[in-house]
Backbone as JSON, one array per atom type, in Angstrom:
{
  "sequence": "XXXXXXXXXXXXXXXXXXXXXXXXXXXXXXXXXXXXXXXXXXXXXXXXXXXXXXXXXXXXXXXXXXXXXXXXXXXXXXXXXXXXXXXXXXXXXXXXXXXXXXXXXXX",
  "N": [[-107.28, 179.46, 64.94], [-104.28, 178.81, 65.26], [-101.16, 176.99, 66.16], [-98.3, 175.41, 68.14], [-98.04, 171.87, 69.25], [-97.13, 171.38, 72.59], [-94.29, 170.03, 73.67], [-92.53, 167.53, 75.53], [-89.4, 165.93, 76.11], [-88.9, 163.53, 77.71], [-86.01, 163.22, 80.32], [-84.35, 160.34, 80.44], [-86.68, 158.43, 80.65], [-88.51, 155.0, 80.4], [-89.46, 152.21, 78.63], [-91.21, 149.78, 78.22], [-92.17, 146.31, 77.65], [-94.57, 143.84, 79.09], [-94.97, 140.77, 79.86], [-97.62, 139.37, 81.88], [-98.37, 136.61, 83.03], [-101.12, 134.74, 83.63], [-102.98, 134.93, 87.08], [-101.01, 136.66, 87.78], [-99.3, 139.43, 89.92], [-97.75, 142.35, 89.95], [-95.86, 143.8, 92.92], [-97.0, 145.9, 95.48], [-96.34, 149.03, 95.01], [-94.71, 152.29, 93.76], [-94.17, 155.5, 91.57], [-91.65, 158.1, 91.18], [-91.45, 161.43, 90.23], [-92.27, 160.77, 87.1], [-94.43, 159.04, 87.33], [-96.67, 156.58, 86.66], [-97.98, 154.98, 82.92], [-99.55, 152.41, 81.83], [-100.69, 150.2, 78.96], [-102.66, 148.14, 77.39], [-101.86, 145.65, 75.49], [-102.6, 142.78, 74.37], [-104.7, 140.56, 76.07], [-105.98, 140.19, 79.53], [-106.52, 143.12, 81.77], [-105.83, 143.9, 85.17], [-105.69, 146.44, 87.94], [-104.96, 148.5, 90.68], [-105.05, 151.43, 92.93], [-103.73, 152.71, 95.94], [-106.13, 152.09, 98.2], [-108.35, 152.4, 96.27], [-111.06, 151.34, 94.07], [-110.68, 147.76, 92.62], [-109.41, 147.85, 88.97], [-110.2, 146.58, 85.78], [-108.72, 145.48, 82.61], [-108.52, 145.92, 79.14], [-107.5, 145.64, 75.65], [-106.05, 148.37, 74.03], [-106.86, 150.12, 75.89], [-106.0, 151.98, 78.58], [-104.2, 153.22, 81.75], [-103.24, 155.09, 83.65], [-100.98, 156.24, 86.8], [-100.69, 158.75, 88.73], [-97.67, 160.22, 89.54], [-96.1, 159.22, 93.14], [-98.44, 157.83, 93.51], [-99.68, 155.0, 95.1], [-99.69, 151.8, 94.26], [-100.36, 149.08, 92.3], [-100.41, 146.16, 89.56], [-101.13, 144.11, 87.19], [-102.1, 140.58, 85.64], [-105.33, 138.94, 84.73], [-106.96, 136.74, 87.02], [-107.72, 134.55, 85.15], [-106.7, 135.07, 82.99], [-103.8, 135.71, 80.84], [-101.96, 138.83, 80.63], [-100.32, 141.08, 78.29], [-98.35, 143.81, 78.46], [-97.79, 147.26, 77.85], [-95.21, 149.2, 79.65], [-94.94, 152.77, 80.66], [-92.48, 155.1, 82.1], [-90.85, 157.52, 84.03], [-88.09, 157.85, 85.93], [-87.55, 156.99, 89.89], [-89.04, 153.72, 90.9], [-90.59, 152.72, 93.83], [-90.52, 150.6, 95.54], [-92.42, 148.2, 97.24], [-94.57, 146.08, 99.34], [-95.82, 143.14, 98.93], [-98.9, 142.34, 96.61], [-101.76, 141.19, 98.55], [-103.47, 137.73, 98.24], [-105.93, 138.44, 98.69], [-106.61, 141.04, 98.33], [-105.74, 141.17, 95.42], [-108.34, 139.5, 94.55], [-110.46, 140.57, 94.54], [-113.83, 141.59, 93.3], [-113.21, 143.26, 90.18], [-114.48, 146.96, 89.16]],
  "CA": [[-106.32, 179.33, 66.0], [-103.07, 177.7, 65.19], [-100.08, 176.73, 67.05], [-97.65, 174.0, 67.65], [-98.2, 171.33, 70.33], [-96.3, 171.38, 73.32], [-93.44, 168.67, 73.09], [-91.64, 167.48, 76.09], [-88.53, 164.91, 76.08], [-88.72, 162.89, 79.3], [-85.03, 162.29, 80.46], [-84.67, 159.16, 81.65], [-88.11, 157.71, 80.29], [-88.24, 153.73, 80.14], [-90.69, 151.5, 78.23], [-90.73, 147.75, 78.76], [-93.06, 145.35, 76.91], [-93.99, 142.87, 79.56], [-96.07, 139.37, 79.87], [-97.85, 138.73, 83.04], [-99.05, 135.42, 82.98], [-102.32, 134.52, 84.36], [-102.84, 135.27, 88.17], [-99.71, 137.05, 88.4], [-99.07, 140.54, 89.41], [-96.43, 143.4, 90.94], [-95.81, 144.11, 94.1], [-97.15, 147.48, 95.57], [-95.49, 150.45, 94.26], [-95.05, 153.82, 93.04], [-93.25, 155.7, 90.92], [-91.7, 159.11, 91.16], [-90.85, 161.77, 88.74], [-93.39, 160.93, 86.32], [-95.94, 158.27, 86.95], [-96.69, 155.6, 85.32], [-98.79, 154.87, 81.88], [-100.06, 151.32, 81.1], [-101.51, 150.03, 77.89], [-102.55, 146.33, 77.19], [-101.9, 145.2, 73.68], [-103.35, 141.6, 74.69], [-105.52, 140.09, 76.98], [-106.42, 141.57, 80.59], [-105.13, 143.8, 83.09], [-106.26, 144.38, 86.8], [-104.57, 147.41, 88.33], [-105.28, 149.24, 91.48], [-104.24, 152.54, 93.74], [-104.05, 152.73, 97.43], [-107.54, 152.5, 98.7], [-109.02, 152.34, 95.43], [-111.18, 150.0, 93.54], [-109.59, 147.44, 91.54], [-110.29, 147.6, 87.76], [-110.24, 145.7, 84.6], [-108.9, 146.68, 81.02], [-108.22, 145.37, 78.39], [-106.13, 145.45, 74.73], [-106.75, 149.25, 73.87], [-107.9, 150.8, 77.37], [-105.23, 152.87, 79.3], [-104.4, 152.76, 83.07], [-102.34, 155.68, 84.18], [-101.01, 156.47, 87.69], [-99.84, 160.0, 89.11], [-95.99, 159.93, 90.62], [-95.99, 158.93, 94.4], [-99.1, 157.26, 94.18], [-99.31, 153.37, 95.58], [-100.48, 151.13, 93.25], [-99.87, 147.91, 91.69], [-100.83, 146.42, 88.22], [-100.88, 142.42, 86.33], [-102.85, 139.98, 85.06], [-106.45, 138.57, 85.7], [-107.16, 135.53, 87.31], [-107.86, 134.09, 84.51], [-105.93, 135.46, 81.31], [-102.27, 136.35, 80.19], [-102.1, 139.98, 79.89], [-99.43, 141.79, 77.8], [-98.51, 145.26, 78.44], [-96.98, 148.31, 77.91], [-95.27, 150.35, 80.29], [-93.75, 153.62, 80.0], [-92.25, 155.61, 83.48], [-89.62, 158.18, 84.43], [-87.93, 158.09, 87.92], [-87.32, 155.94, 90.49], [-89.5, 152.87, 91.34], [-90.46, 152.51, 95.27], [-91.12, 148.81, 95.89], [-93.36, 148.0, 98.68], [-95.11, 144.6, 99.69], [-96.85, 142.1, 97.8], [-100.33, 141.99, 96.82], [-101.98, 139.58, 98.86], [-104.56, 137.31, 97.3], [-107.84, 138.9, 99.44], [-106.69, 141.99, 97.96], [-106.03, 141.19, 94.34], [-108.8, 138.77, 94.08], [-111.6, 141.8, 94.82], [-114.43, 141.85, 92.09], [-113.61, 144.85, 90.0], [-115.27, 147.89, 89.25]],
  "C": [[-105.2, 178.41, 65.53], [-102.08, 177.77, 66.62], [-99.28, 175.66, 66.89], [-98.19, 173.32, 69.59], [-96.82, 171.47, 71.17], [-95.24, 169.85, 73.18], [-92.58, 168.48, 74.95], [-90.95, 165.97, 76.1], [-88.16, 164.42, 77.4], [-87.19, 162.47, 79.53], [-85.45, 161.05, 81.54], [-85.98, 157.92, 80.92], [-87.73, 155.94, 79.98], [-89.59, 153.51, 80.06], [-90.04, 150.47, 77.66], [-92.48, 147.7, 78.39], [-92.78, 144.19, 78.35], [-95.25, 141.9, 79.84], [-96.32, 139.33, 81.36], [-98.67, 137.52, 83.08], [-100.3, 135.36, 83.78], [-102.4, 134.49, 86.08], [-101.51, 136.09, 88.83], [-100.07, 139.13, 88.56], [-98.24, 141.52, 90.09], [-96.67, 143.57, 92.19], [-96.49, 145.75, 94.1], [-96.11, 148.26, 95.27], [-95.8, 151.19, 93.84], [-93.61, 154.52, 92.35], [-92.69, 157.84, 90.93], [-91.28, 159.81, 90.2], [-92.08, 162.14, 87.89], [-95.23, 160.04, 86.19], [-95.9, 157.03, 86.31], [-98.13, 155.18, 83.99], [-98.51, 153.22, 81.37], [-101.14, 151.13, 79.77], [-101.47, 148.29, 77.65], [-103.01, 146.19, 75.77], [-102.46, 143.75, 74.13], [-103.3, 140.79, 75.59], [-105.92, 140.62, 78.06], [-106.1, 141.76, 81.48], [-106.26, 144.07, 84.28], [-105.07, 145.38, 87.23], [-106.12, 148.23, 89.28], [-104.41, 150.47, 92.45], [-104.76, 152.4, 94.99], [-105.41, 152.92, 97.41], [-108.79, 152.73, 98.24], [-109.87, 151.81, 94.62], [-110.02, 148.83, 93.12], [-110.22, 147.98, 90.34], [-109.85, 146.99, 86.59], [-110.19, 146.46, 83.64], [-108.33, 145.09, 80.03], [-107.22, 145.89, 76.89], [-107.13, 147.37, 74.25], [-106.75, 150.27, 75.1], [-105.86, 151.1, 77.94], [-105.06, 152.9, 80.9], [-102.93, 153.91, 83.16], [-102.09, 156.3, 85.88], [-100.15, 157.56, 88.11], [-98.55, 159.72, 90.16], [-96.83, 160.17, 91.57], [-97.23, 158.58, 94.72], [-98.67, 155.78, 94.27], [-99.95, 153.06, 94.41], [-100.03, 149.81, 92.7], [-100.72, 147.26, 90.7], [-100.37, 144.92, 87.67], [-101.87, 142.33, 86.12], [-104.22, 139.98, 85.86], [-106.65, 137.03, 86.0], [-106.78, 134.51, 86.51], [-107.6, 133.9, 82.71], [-105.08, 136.04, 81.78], [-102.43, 138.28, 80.35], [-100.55, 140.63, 79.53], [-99.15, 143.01, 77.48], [-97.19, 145.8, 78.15], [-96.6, 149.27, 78.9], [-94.76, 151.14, 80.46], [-93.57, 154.85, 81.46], [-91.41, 156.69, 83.45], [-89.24, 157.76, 85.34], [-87.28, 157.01, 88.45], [-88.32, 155.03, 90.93], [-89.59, 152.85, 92.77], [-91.21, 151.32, 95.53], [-91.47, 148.75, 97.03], [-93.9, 146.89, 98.66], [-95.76, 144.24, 98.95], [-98.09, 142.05, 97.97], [-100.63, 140.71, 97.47], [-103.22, 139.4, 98.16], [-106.11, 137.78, 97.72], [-107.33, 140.26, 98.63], [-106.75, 142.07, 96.18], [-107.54, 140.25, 93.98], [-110.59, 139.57, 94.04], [-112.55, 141.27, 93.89], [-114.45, 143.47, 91.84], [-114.58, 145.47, 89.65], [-115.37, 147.82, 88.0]]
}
């Protein structure tokens, strides 16, 4: 079986390198268009979707979220984490995690 892989060129696409310091992390949001794709080059990430666990990653581990879901995405308590994140679209900013909600034990 051969072939070629499918290729597509996201217009628009943005990817931002960004530090979240220890207990810090985004406001709720979602993204339309395309979604968004996290990757943590070092230390660890908490990220959750409407109604969803939280969960824990780390340097390696992947965290992607389908356009127009909720969701929001930083550090852990207790470590830095430094990510990658790569989007299309427009951003829809919505309210701040509060601390009963980020402070869950994840999954």
């Amino acid at each position: 079986m051969g072939g070629s892989p499918a290729v597509e060129n996201m217009e628009g696409m943005r990817r931002l390198r960004i530090l979240f310091p220890a207990g810090v992390r985004s406001n709720w949001h979602s993204h339309e268009g395309s979604g968004q794709l996290l990757m943590i080059e070092e230390g660890r990430g908490r990220a959750q979707n409407r109604g969803g666990p939280v969960v824990e990653y780390g340097p390696g581990e992947a965290w992607f979220t389908p356009a127009g879901v909720e969701h929001w995405h930083g550090a852990t308590p207790e470590q830095d984490a430094l990510q990658w994140t790569f989007y299309a679209g427009e951003v829809n900013w919505l309210e701040p995690v509060s601390d009963e909600e980020y402070l869950v034990n994840p999954d």
